[in-house]
DRENVO-612478 format. One record per residue (C-alpha): residue in three letters; z, x, y. Coordinates in pm, whole numbers, plus 50000, padded with zeros to 5 digits. Layout:
# DRENVO-612478
@residuo = ALA | up = Z | east = X | north = Y
...
# end
This chain:
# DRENVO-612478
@residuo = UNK | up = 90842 | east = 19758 | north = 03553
@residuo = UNK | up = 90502 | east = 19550 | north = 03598
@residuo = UNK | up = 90385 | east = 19689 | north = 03251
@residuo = UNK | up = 90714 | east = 19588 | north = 03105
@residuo = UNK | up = 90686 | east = 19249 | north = 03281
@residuo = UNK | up = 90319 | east = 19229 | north = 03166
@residuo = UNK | up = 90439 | east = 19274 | north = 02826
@residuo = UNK | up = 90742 | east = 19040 | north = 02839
@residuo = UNK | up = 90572 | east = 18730 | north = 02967
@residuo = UNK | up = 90166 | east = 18809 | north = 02940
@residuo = UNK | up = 89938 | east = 18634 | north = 03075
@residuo = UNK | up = 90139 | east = 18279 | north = 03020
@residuo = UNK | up = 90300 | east = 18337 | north = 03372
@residuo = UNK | up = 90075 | east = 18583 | north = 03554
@residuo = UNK | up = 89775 | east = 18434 | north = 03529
@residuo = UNK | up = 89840 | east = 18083 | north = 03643
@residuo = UNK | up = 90081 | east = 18212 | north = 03941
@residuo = UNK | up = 89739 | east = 18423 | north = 04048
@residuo = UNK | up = 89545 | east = 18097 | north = 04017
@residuo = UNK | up = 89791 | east = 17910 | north = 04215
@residuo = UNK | up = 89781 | east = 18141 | north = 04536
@residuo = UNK | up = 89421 | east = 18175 | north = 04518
@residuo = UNK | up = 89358 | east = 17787 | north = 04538
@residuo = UNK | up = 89655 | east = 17792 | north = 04819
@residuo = UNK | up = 89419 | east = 18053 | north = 04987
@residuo = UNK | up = 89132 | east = 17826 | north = 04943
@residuo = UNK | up = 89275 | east = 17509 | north = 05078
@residuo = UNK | up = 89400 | east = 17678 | north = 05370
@residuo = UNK | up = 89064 | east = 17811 | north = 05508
@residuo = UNK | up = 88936 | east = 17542 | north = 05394
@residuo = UNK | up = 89117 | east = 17273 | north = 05659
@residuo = UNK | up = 89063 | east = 17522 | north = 05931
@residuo = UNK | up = 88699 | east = 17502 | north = 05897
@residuo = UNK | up = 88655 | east = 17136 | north = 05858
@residuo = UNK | up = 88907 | east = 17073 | north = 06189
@residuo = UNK | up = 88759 | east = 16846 | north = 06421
@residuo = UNK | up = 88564 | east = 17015 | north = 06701
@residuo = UNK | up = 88725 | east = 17035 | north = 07058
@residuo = UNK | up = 88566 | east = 16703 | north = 07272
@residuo = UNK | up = 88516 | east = 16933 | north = 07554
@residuo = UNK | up = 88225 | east = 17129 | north = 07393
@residuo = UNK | up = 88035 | east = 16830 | north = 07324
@residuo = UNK | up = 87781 | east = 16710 | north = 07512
@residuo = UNK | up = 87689 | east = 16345 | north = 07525
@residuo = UNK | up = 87342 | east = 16285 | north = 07677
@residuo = UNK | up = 87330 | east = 15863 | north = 07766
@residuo = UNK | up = 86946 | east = 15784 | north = 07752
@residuo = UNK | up = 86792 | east = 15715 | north = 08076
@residuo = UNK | up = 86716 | east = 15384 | north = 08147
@residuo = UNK | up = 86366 | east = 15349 | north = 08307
@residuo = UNK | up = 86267 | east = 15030 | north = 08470
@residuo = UNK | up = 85936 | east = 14990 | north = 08567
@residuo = UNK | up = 85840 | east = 14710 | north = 08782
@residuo = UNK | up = 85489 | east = 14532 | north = 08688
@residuo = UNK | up = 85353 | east = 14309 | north = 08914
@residuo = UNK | up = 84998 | east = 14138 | north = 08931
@residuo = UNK | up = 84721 | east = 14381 | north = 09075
@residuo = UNK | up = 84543 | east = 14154 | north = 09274
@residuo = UNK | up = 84176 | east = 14303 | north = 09362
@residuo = UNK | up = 83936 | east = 14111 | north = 09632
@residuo = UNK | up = 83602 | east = 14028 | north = 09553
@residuo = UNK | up = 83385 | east = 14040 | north = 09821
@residuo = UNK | up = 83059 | east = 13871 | north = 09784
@residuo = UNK | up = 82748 | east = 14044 | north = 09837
@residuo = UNK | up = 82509 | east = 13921 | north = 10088
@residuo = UNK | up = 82148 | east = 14059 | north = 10229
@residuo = UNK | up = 82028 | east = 14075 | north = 10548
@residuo = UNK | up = 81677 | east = 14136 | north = 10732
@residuo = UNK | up = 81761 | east = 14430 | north = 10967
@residuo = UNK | up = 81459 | east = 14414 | north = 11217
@residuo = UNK | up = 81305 | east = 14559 | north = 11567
@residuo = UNK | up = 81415 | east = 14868 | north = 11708
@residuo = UNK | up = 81630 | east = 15037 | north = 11407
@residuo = UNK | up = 81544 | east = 15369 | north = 11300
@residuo = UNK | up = 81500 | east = 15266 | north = 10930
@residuo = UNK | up = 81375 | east = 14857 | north = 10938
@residuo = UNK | up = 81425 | east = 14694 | north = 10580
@residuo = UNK | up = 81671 | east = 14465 | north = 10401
@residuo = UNK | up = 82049 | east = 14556 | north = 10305
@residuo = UNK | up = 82315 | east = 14465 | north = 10109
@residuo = UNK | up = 82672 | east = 14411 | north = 10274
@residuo = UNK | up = 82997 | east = 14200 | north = 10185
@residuo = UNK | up = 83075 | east = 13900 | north = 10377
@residuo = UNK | up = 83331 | east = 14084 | north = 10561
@residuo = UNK | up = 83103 | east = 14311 | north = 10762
@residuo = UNK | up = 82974 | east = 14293 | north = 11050
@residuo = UNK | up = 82652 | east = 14335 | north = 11261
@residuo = UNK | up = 82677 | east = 14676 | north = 11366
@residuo = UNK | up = 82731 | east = 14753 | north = 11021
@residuo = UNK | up = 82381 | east = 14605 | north = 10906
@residuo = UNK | up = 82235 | east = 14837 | north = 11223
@residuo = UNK | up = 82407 | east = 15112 | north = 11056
@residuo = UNK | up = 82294 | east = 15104 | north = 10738
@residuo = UNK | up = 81940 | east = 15065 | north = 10908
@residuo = UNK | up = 81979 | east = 15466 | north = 11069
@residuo = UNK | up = 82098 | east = 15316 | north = 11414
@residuo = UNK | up = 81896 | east = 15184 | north = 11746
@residuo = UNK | up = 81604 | east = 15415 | north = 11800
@residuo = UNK | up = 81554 | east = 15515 | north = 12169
@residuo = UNK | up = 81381 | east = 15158 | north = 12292
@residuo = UNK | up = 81629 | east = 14971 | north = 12162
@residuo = UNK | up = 81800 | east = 14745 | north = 12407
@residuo = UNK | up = 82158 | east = 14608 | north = 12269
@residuo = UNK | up = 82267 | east = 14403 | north = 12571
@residuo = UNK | up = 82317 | east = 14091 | north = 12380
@residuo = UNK | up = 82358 | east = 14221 | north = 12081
@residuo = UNK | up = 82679 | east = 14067 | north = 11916
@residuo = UNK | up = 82777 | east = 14332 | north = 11708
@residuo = UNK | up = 83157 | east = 14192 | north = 11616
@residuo = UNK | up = 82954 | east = 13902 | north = 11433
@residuo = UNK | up = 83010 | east = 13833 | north = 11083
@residuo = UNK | up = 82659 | east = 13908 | north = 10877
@residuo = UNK | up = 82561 | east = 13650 | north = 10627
@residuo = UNK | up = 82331 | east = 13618 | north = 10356
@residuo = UNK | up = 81939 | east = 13581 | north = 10436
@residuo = UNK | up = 82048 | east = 13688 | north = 10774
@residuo = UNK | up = 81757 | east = 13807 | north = 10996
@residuo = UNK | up = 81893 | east = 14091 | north = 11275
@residuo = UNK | up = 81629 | east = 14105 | north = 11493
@residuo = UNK | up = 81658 | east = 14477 | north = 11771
@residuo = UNK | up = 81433 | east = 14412 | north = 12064
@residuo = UNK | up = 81300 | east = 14649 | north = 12294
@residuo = UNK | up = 81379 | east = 14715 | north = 12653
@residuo = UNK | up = 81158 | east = 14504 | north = 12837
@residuo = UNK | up = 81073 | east = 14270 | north = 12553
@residuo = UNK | up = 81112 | east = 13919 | north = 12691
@residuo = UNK | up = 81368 | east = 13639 | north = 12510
@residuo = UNK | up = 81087 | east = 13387 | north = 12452
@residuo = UNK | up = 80925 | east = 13672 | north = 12242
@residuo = UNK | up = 81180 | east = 13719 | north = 12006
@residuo = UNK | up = 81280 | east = 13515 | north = 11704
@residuo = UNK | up = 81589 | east = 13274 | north = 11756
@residuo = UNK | up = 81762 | east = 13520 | north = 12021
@residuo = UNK | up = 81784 | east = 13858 | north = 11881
@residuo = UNK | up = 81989 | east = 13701 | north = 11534
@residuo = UNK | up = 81822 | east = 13477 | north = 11356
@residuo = UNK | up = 82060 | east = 13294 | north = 11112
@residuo = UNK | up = 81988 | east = 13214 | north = 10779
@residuo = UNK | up = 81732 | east = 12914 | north = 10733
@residuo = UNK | up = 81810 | east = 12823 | north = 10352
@residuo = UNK | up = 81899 | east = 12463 | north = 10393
@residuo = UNK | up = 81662 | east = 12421 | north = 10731
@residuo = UNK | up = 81323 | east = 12296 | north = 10762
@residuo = UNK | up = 81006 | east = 12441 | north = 10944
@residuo = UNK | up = 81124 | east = 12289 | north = 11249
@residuo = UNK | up = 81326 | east = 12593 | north = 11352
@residuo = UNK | up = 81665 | east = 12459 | north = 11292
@residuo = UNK | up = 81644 | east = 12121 | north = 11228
@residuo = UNK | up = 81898 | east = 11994 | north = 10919
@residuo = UNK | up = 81806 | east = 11817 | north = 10649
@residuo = UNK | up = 81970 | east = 11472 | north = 10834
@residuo = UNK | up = 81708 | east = 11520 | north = 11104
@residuo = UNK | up = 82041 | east = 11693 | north = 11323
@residuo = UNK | up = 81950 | east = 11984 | north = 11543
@residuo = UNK | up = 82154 | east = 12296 | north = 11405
@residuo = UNK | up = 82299 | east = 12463 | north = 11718
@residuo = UNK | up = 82401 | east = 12789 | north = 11500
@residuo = UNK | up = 82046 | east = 12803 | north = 11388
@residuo = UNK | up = 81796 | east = 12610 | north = 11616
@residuo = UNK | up = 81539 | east = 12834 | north = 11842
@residuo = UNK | up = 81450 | east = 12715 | north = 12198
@residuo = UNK | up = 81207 | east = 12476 | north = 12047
@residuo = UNK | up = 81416 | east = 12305 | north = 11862
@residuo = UNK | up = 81666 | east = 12313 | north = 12094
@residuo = UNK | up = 81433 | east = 12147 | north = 12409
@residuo = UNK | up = 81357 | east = 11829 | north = 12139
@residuo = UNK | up = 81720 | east = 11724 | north = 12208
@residuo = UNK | up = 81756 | east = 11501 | north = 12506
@residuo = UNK | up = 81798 | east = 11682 | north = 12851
@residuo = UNK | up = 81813 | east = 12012 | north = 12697
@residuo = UNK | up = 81459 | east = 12212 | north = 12860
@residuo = UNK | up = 81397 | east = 12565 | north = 12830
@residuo = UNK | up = 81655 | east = 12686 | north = 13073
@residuo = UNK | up = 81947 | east = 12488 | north = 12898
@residuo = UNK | up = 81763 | east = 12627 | north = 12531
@residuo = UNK | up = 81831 | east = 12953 | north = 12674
@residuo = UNK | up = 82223 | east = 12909 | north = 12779
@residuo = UNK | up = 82314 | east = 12788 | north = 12442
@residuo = UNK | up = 82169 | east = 13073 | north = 12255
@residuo = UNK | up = 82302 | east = 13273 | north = 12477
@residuo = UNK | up = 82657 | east = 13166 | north = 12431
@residuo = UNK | up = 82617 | east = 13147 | north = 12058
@residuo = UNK | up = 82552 | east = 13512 | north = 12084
@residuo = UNK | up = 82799 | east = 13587 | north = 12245
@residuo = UNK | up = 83075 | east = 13388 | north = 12089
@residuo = UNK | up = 82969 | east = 13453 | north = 11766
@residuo = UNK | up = 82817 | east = 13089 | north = 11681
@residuo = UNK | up = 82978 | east = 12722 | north = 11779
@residuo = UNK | up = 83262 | east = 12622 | north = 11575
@residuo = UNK | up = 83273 | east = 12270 | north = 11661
@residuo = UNK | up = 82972 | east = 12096 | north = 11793
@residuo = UNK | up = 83226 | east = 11969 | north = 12109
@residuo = UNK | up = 83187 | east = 12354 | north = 12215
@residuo = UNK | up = 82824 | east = 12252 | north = 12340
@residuo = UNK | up = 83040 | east = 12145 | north = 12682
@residuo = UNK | up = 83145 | east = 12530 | north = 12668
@residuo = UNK | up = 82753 | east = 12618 | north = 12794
@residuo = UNK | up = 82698 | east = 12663 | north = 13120
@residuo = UNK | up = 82502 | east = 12337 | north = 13261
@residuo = UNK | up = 82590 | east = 12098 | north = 13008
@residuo = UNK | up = 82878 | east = 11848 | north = 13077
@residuo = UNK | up = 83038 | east = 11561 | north = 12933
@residuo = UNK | up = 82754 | east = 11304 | north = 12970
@residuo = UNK | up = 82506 | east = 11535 | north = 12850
@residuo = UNK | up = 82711 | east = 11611 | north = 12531
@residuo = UNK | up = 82761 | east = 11200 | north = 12485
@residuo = UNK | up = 82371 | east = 11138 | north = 12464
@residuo = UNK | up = 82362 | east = 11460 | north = 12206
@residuo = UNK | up = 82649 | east = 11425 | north = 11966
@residuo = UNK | up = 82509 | east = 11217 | north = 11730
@residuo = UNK | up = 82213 | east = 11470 | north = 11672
@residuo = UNK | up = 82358 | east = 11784 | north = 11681
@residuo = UNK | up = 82561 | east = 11986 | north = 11454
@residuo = UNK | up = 82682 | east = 12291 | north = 11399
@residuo = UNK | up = 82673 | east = 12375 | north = 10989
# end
């Protein structure tokens, strides 16, 4: 029946019909492939926002000073420190006290400056024997007079006992008291601290305020 069908119509009606259900075919897998793909098996990954926080890196500068580490110190010489250190850091950095060293009056919470001279006496050396009491502060702006300013003003931070006994009613004793209590204190902030030392009152401090300072 197909050959006789074959024969009747040929490939006029055949051929297309085949054509048509292969392009049906086609068009048919076709849509199935391109079909959209199910949301659930995608995977959105939202960037990560970073936020980084920059803020000005402030670094301190300390300024370098040198001091004159003197006496009884295992290692005597000069060193360099920051402003910010103290006294018994400069004895430190010189190796220590060595065995004679008497530290009594030593201030060692005292701020070091520059051209500093730390002066370590020995046990049994006598005050009058050591430079300015123990610390000697620096002398930059002071003249040979032992503390004595430039405006002819005794420095109480920085005078010795003989400068100290050229101001009015001060004598050796009284010299002594005030570096004493510098040392200890850590220097006079205001030259009104003078009443602070043992032996010196109000009218004594009258008679010296006008020669004295403290910077």
């Amino acid at each position: 029946m197909i050959q006789s069908l074959w024969q009747k119509y040929g490939k006029s009606v055949l051929l297309p019909s085949i054509l048509v259900i292969i392009g049906l075919c086609y068009f048919y897998f076709s849509s199935i492939d391109s079909s959209p793909p199910q949301e659930g098996l995608i995977e959105t990954i939202q960037p990560t926002e970073q936020t980084e926080t920059k803020g000005p890196v402030e670094k301190a500068v300390l300024q370098q000073v040198l001091v004159d580490v003197k006496g009884a110190v295992l290692h005597p010489g000069v060193y360099s420190l920051n402003e910010e250190q103290r006294i018994i850091d400069a004895v430190q950095l010189a190796g220590g006290y060595s065995t004679e060293a008497d530290t009594q009056l030593i201030n060692h919470a005292q701020k070091v400056q520059d051209e500093m001279v730390i002066y370590i006496p020995m046990k049994g050396e006598k005050l009058d024997e050591v430079t300015s009491g123990f610390v000697s502060m620096p002398t930059a702006d002071t003249s040979a007079g032992g503390g004595s300013a430039k405006d002819g003003k005794v420095n109480l931070n920085k005078a010795d006992e003989a400068a100290l006994t050229t101001l009015s009613g001060i004598g050796p004793s009284k010299a002594q008291s005030i570096i004493s209590y510098r040392e200890e204190n850590g220097g006079f902030q205001t030259i009104e601290d003078l009443k602070k030392v043992t032996g010196i009152g109000d009218k004594t401090y009258e008679k010296l305020k006008d020669s004295i300072t403290v910077k």
